[in-house]
VOPAGU-2260 file (C-alpha; in pm, 1 decimal, decimal comma):
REM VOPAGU-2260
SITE   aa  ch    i         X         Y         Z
SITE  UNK   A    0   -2371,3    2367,5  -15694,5
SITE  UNK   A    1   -2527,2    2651,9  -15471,9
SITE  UNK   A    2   -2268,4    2774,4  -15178,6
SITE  UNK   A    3   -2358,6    2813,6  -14875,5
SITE  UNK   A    4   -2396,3    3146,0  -14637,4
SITE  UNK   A    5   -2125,1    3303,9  -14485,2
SITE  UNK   A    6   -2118,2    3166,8  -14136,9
SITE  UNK   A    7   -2292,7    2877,2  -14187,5
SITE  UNK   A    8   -2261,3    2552,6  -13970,8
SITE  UNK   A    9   -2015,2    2304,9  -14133,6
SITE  UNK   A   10   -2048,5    1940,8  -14102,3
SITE  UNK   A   11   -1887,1    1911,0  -13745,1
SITE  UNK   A   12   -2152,2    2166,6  -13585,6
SITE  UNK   A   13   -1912,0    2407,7  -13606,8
SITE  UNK   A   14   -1926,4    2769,7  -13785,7
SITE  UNK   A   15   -1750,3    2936,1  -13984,6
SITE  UNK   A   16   -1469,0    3206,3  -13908,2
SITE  UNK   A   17   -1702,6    3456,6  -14042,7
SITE  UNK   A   18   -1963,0    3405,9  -13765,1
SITE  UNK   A   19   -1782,9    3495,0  -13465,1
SITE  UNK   A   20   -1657,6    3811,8  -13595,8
SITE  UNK   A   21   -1995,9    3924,2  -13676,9
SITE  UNK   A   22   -2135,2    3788,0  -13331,4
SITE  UNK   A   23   -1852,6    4034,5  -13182,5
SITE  UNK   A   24   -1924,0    4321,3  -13361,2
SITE  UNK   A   25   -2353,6    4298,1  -13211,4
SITE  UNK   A   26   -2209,3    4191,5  -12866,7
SITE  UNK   A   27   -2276,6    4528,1  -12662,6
SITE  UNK   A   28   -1928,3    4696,3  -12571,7
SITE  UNK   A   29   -1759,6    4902,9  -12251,9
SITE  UNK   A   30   -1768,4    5220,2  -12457,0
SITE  UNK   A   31   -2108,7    5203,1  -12621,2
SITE  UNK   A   32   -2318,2    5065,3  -12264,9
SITE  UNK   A   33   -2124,1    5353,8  -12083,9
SITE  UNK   A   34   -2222,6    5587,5  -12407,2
SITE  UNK   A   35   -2602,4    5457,3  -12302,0
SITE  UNK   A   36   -2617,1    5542,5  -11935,7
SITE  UNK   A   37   -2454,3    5910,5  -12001,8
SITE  UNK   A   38   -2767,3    5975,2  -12230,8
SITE  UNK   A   39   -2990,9    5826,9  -11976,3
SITE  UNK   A   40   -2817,1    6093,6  -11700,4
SITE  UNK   A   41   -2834,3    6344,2  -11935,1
SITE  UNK   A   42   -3234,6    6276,8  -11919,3
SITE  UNK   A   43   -3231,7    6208,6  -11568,0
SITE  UNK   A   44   -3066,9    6566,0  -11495,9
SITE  UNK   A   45   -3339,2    6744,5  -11694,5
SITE  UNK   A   46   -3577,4    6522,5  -11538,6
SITE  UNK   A   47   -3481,2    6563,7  -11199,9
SITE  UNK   A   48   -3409,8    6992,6  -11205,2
SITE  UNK   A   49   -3816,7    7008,4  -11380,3
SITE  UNK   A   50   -3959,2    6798,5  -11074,3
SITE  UNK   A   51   -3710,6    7047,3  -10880,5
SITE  UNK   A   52   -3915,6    7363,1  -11027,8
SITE  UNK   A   53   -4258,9    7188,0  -10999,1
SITE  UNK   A   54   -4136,9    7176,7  -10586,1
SITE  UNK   A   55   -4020,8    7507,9  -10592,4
SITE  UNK   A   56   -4395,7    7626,3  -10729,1
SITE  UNK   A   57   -4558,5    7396,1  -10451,5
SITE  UNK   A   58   -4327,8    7558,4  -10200,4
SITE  UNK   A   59   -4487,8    7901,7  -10343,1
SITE  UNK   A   60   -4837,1    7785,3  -10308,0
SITE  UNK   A   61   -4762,8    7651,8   -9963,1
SITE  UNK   A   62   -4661,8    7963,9   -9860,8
SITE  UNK   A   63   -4928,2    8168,4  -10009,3
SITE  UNK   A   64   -5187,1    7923,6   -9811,0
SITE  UNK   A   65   -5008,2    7934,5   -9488,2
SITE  UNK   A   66   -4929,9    7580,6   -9537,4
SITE  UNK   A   67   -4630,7    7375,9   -9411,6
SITE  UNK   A   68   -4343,3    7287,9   -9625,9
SITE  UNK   A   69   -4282,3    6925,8   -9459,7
SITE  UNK   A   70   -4611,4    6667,3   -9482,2
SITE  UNK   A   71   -4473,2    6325,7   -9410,8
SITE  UNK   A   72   -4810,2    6140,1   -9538,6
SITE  UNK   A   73   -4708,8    6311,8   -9893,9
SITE  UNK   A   74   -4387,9    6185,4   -9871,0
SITE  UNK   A   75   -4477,1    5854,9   -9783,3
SITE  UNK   A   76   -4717,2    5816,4  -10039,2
SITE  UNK   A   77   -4457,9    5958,5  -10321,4
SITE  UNK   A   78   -4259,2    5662,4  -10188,5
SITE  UNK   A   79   -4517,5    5446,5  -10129,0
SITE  UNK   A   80   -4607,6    5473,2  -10554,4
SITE  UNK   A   81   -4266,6    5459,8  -10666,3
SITE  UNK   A   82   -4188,5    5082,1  -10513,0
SITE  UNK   A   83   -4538,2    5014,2  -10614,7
SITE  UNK   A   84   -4419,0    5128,4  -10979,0
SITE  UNK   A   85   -4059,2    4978,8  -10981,1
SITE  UNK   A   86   -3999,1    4655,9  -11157,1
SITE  UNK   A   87   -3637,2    4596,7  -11042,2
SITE  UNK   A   88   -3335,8    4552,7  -11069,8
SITE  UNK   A   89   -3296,4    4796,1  -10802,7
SITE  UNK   A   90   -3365,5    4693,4  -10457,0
SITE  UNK   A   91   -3654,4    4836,8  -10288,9
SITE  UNK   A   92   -3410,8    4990,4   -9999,8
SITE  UNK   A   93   -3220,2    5152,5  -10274,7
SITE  UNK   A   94   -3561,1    5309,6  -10406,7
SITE  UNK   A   95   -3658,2    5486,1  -10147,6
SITE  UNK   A   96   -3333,3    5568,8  -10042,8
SITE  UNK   A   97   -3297,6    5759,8  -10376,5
SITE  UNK   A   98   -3654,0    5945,6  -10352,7
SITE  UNK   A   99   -3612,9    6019,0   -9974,3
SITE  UNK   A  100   -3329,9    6233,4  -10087,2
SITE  UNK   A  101   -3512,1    6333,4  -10385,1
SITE  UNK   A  102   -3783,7    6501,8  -10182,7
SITE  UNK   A  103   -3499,2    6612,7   -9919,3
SITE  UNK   A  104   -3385,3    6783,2  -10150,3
SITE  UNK   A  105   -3658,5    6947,7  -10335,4
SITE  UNK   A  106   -3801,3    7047,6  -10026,0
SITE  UNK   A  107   -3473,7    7219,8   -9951,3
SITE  UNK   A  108   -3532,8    7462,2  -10257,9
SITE  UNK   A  109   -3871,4    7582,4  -10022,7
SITE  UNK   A  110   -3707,9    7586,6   -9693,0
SITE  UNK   A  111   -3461,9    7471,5   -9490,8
SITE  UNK   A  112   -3550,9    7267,3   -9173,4
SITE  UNK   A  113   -3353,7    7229,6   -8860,6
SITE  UNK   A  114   -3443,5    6898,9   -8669,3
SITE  UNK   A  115   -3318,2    6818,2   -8359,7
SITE  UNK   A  116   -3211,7    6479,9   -8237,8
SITE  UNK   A  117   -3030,2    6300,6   -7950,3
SITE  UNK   A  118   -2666,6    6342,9   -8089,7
SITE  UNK   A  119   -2390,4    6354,2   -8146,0
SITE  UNK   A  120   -2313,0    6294,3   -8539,1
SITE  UNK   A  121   -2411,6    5953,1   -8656,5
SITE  UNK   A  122   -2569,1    5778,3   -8357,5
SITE  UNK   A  123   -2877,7    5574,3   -8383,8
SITE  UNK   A  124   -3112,8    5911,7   -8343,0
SITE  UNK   A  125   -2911,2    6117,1   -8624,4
SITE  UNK   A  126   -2935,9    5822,5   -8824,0
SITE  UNK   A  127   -3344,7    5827,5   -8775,8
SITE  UNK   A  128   -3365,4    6173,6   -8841,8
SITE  UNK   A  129   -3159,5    6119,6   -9195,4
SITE  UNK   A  130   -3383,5    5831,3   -9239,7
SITE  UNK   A  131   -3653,0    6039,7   -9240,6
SITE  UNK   A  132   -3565,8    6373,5   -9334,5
SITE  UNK   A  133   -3285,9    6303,9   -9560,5
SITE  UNK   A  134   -2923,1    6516,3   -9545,1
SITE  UNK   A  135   -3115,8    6806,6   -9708,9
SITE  UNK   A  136   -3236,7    6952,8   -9406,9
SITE  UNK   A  137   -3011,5    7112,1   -9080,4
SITE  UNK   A  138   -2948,6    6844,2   -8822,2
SITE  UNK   A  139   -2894,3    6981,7   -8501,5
SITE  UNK   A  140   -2755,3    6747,8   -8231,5
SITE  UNK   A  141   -2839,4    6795,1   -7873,1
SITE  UNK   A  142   -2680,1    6640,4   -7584,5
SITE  UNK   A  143   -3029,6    6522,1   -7383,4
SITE  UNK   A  144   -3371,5    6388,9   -7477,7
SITE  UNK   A  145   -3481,0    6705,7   -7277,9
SITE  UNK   A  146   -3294,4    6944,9   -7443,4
SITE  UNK   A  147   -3487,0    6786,9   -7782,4
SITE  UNK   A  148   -3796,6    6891,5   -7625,5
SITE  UNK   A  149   -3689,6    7187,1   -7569,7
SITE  UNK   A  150   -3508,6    7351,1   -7864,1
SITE  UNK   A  151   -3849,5    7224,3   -8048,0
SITE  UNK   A  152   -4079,6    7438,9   -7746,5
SITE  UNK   A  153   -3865,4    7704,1   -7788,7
SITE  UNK   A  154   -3918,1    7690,1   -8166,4
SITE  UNK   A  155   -3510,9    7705,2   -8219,1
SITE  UNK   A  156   -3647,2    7430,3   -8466,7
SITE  UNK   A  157   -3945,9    7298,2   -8644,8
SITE  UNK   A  158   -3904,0    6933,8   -8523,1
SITE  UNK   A  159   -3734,1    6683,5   -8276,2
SITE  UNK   A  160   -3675,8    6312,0   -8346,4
SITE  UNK   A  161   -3700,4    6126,1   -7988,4
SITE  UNK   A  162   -3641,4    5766,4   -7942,9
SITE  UNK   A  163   -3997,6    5576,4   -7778,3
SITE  UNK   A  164   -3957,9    5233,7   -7743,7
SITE  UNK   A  165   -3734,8    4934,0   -7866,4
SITE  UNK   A  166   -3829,0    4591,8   -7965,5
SITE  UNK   A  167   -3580,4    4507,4   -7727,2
SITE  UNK   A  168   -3540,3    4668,4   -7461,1
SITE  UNK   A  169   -3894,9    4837,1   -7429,8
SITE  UNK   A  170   -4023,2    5199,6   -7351,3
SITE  UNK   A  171   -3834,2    5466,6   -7359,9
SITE  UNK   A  172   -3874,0    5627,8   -6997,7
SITE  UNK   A  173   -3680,2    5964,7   -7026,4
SITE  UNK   A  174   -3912,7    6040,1   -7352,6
SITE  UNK   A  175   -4251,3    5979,5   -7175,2
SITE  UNK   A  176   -4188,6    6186,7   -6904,4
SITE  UNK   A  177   -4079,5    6449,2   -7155,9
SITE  UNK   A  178   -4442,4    6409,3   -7293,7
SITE  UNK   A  179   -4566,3    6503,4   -6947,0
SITE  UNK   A  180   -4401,4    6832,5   -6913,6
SITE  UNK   A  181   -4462,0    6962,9   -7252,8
SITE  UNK   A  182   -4868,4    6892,7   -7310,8
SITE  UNK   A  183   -4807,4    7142,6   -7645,9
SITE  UNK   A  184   -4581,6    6895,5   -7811,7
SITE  UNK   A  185   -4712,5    6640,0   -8084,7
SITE  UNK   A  186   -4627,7    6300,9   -8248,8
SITE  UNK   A  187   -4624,9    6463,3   -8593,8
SITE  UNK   A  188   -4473,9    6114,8   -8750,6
SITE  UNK   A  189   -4277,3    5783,0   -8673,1
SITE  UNK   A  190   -3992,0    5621,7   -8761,2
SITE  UNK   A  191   -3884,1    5234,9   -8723,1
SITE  UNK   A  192   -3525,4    5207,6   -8770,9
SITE  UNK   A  193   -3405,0    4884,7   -8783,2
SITE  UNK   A  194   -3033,8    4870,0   -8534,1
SITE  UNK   A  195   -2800,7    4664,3   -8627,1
SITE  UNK   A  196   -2485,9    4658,2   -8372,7
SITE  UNK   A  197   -2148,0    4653,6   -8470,4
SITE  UNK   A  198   -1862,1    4570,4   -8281,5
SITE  UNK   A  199   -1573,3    4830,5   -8402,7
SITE  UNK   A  200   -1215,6    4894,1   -8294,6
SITE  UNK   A  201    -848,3    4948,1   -8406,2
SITE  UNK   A  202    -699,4    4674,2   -8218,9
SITE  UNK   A  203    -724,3    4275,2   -8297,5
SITE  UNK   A  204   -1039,8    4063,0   -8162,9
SITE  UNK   A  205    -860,3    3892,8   -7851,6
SITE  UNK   A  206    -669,0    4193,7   -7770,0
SITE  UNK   A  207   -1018,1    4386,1   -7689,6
SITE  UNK   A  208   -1003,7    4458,9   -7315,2
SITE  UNK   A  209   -1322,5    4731,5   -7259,7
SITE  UNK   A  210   -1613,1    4827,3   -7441,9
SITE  UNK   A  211   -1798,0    5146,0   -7469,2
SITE  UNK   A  212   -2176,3    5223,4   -7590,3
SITE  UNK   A  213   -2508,4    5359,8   -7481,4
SITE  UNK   A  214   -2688,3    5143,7   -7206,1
SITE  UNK   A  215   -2958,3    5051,6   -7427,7
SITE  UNK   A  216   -2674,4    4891,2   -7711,6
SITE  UNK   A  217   -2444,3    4692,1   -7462,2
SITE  UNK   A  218   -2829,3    4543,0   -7280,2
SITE  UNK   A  219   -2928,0    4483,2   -7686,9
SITE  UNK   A  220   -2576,3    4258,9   -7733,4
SITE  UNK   A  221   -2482,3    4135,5   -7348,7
SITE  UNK   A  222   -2565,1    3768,6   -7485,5
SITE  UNK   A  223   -2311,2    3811,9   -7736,5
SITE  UNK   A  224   -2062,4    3987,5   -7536,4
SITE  UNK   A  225   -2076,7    3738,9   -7218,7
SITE  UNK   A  226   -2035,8    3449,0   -7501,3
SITE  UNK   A  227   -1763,1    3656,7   -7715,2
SITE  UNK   A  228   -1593,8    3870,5   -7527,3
SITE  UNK   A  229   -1585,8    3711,2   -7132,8
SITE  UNK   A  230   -1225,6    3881,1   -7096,1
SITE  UNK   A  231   -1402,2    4257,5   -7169,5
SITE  UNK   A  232   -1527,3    4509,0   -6921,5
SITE  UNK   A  233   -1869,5    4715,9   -7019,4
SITE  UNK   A  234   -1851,0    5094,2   -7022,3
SITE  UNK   A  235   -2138,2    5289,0   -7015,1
SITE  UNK   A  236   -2137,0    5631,8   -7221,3
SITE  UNK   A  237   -2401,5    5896,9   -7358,6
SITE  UNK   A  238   -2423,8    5763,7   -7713,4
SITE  UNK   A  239   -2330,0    5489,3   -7948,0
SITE  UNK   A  240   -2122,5    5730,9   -8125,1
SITE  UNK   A  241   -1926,9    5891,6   -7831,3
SITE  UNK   A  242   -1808,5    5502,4   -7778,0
SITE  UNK   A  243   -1697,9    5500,2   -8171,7
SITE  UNK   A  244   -1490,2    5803,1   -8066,0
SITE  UNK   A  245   -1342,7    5658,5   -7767,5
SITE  UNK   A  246   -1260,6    5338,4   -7938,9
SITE  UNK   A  247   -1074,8    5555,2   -8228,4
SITE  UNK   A  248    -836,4    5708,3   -7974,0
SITE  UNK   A  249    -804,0    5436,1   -7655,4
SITE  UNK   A  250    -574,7    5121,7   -7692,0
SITE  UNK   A  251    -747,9    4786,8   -7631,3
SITE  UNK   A  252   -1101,5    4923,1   -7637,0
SITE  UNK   A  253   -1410,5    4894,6   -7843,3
SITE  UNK   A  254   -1721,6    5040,2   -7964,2
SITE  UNK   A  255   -2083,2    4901,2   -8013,5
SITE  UNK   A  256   -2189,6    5105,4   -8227,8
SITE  UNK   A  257   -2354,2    5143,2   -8602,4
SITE  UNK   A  258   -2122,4    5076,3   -8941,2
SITE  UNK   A  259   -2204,4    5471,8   -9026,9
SITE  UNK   A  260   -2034,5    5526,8   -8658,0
SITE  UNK   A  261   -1748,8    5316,3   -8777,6
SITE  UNK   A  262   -1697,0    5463,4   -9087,6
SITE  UNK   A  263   -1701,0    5811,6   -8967,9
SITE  UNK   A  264   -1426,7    5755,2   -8713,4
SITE  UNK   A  265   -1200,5    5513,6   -8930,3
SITE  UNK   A  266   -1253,4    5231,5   -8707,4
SITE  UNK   A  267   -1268,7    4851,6   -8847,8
SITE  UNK   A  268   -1567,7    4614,7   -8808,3
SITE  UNK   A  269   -1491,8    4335,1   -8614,2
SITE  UNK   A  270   -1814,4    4208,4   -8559,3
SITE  UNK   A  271   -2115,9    4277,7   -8726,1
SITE  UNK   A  272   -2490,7    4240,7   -8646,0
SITE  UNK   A  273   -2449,1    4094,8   -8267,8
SITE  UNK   A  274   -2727,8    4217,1   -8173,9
SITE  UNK   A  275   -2925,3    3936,0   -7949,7
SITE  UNK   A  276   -3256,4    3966,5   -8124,2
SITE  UNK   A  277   -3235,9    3966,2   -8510,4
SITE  UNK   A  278   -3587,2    4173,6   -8510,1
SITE  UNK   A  279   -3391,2    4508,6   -8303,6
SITE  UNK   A  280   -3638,8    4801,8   -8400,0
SITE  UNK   A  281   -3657,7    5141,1   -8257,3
SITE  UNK   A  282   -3924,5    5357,5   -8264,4
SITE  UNK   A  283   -3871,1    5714,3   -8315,8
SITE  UNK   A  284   -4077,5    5991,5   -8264,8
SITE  UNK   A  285   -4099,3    6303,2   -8471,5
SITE  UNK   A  286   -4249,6    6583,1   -8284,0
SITE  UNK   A  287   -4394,9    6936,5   -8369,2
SITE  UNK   A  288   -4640,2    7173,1   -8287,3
SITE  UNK   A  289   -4875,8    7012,6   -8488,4
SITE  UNK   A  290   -5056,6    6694,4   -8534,6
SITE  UNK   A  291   -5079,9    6557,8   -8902,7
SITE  UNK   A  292   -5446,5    6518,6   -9093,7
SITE  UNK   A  293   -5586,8    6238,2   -9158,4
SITE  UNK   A  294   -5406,0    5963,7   -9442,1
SITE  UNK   A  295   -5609,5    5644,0   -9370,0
SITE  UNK   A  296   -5361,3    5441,5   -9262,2
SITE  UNK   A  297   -5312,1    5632,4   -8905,2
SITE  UNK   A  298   -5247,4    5571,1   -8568,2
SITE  UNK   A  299   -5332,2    5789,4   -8212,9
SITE  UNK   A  300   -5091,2    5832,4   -7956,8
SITE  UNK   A  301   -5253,7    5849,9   -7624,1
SITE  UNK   A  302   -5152,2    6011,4   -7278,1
SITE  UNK   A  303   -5410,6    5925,6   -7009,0
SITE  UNK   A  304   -5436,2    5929,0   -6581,2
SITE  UNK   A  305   -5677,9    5700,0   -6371,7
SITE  UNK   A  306   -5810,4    5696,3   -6041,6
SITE  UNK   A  307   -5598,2    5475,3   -5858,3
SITE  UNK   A  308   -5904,3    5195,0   -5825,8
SITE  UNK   A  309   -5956,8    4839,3   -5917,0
SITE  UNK   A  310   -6106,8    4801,2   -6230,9
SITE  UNK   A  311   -6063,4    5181,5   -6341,0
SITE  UNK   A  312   -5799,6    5047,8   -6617,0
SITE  UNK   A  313   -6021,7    4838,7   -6764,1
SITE  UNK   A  314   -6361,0    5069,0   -6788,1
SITE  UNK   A  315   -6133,6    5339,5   -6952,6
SITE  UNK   A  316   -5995,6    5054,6   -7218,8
SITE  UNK   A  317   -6401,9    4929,5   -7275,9
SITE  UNK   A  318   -6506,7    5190,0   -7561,2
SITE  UNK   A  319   -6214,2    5067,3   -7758,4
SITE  UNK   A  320   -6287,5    4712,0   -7771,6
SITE  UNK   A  321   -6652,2    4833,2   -7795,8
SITE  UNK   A  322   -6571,7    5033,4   -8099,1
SITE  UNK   A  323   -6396,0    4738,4   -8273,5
SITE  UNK   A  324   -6044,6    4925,9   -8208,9
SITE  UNK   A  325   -5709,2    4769,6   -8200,8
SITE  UNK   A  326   -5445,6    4866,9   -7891,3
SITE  UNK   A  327   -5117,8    4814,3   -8073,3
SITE  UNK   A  328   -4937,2    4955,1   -7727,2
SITE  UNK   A  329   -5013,2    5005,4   -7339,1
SITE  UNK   A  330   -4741,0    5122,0   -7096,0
SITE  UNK   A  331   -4776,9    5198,2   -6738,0
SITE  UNK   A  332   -4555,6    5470,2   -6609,5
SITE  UNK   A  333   -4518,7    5663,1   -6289,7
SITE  UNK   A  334   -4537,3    6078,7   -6360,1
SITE  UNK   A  335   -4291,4    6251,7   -6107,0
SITE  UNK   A  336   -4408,9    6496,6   -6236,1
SITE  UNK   A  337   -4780,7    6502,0   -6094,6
SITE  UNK   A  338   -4704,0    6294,0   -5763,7
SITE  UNK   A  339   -4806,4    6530,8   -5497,0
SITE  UNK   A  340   -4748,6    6501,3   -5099,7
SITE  UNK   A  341   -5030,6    6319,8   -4940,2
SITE  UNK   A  342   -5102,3    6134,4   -5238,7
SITE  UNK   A  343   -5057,3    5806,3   -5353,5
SITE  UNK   A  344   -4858,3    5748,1   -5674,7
SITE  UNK   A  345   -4955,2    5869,4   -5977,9
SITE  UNK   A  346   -4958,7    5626,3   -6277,9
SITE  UNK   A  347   -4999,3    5754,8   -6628,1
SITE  UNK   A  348   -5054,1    5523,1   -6938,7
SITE  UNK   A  349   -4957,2    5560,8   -7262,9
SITE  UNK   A  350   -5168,0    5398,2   -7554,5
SITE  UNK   A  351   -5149,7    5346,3   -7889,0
SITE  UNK   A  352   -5464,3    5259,8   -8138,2
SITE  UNK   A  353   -5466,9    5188,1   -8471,6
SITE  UNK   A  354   -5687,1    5514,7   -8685,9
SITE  UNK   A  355   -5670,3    5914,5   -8652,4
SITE  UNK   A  356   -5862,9    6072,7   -8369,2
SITE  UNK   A  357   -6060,1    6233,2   -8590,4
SITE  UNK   A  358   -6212,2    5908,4   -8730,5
SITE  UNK   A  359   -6554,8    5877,0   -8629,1
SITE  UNK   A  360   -6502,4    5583,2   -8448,7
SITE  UNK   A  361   -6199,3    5673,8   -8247,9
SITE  UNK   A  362   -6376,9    6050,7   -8203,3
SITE  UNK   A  363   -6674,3    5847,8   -8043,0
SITE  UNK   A  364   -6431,5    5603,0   -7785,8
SITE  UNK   A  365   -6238,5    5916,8   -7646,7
SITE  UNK   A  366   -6528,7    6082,0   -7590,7
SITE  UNK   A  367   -6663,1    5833,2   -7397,8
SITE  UNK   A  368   -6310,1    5769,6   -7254,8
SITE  UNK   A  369   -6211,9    6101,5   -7085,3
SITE  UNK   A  370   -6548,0    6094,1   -6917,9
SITE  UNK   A  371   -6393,0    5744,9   -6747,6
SITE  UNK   A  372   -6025,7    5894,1   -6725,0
SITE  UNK   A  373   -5867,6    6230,8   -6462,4
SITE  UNK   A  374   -5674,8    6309,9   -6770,3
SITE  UNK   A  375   -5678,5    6227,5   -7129,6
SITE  UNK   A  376   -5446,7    6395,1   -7413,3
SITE  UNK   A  377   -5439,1    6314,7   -7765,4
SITE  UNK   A  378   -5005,9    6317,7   -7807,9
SITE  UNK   A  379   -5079,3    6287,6   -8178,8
SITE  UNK   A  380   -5220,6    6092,8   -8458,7
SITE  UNK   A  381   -4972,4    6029,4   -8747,0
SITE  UNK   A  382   -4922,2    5790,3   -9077,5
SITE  UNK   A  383   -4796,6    5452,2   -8970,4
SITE  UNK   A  384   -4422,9    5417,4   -9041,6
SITE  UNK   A  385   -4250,8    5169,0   -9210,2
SITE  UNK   A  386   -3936,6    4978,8   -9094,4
SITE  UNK   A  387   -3652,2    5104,0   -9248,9
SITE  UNK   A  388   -3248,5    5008,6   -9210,7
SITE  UNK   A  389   -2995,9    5207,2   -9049,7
């Protein structure tokens, strides 16, 4: 009578002792998976230092044709193909959180960069600029939006990261009028950091008594607070993460402020995203001496001055709509800056339209637009940024 294979199922549906030994001995182990993934580094790290040489010959190259080391349409198009290329299980955040440092770092090997942004250490702004730069590059905190301006005209640095506008709160006054004053500047790139609020503290919930943060957070969450926290006073400070430092050291007080903020200063989250508006989004500007070329997927930052008549707005705004162009922005704003005695107020308007000035079709509208306008200055045409988290 033939016997049957080790293993094999016995009358019950059950096997035989055999089987689940051998069934052990394929299952994959601790040991041999953690055996796998130090091969894989050991690729990775030979990997990663030959893309590192391949930068450090583009850096020569750059140099040799008086070219600049940073070009955020290249960078957003080396991201851009890698979440295009990835099939998971990573999360797309983690993706191009890995090849923004990556390229921070490569770039590093040709140069190091020192951006400036409204500081200090891990407010909103210094998280923007790390968003976009990455921690390979010198991040220089500066006490004003002003003094941004500034250390960039003065060519202490190559960039500045300035906030614009929130989806929230609006337009970002203290940066236009910067725009005024220094007509040399450009929007060189964007950012759209995505704020989410945290309340942080050392002390319990119901024992919180006053709360610090910027203007622009405690307006973003004063819903929440009046519904939350009736018993609490509001205290206005320079940044987000001056109020994480306050709230480290004071009894009964509390910070609005990011979870990098809270982190950094040991404090505990005792609220998280109360923001009022789940879509909070702040647009950053990084400027240079430059303007970027031309990527295709552009947009124009515009800077222009009317005669103070009815209907001048709107014959300045025909030759886009003529020429099929889309106004993604329009803000009104009064220029201190060129009021003059004897005259009425001076209104300047800021624009944004989707394309590069140097596409023939915005070329031909601003053409026919400064002949309509007293003033009309391209602030800078740059890729269109995508919305990342803080």
């Amino acid at each position: 009578m033939p016997t049957k294979p080790p293993g094999s199922p016995r009358p019950d549906g059950s096997s035989r002792p055999g089987r689940g030994r051998a069934d052990a001995r394929r299952a994959p182990t601790l040991a041999g998976l953690r055996a796998e993934i130090d091969r894989i580094d050991k690729e990775l790290v030979v990997l990663l230092n030959r893309r590192a040489e391949v930068a450090s010959q583009i850096g020569q190259v750059k140099e040799r044709d008086g070219l600049e080391v940073w070009s955020p349409a290249r960078e957003e198009e080396v991201i851009a193909r890698a979440l295009s290329q990835s099939q998971g299980p990573l999360p797309e955040q983690t993706v191009r959180l890995i090849f923004r440092e990556l390229m921070s770092g490569s770039r590093s090997i040709q140069r190091t960069l020192r951006v400036a942004c409204l500081g200090p250490k891990y407010s909103y702004s210094h998280l923007a600029s790390i968003a976009k730069f990455g921690n390979a590059v010198e991040h220089v905190p500066v006490g004003s939006i002003a003094a941004v301006f500034e250390e960039v005209n003065r060519r202490h640095v190559q960039f500045g990261l300035v906030p614009l506008e929130n989806s929230t709160d609006g337009r970002i006054s203290d940066t236009l009028e910067m725009f005024t004053r220094h007509s040399g500047l450009k929007i060189r790139a964007e950012v759209k950091l995505r704020i989410h609020h945290c309340l942080l503290g050392k002390t319990p919930w119901a024992d919180v008594r006053r709360v610090f943060s910027k203007a622009q957070a405690l307006s973003q969450c004063r819903h929440w607070l009046s519904k939350n926290l009736p018993q609490a006073t509001l205290h206005e400070v320079v940044s987000t993460a001056h109020a994480a430092e306050i709230a480290q050291r004071e009894p009964f007080a509390a910070a609005i402020a990011s979870r990098t903020a809270g982190d950094a200063y040991g404090l505990d989250i005792l609220a998280e995203n109360i923001e009022d508006q789940p879509y909070n989004v702040t647009r950053f500007a990084v400027i240079a001496e430059q303007s970027e070329a031309r990527t295709g997927r552009d947009k124009s930052t515009l800077l222009l001055r009317i005669s103070n008549q009815a209907g001048a707005l709107s014959k300045v705004l025909a030759p886009f709509e003529k020429g099929g162009l889309n106004l993604t922005m329009i803000e009104s704003f009064p220029s201190s800056a060129e009021n003059l005695p004897g005259r009425d107020p001076s209104y300047l308007f800021f624009l944004d339209v989707e394309g590069h000035a140097e596409d023939p079709p915005v070329s031909k509208a601003l053409e026919l637009v400064r002949k309509r306008c007293e003033r009309l200055e391209v602030l800078g045409s740059y890729p269109r940024g995508e919305c990342v988290e803080s």
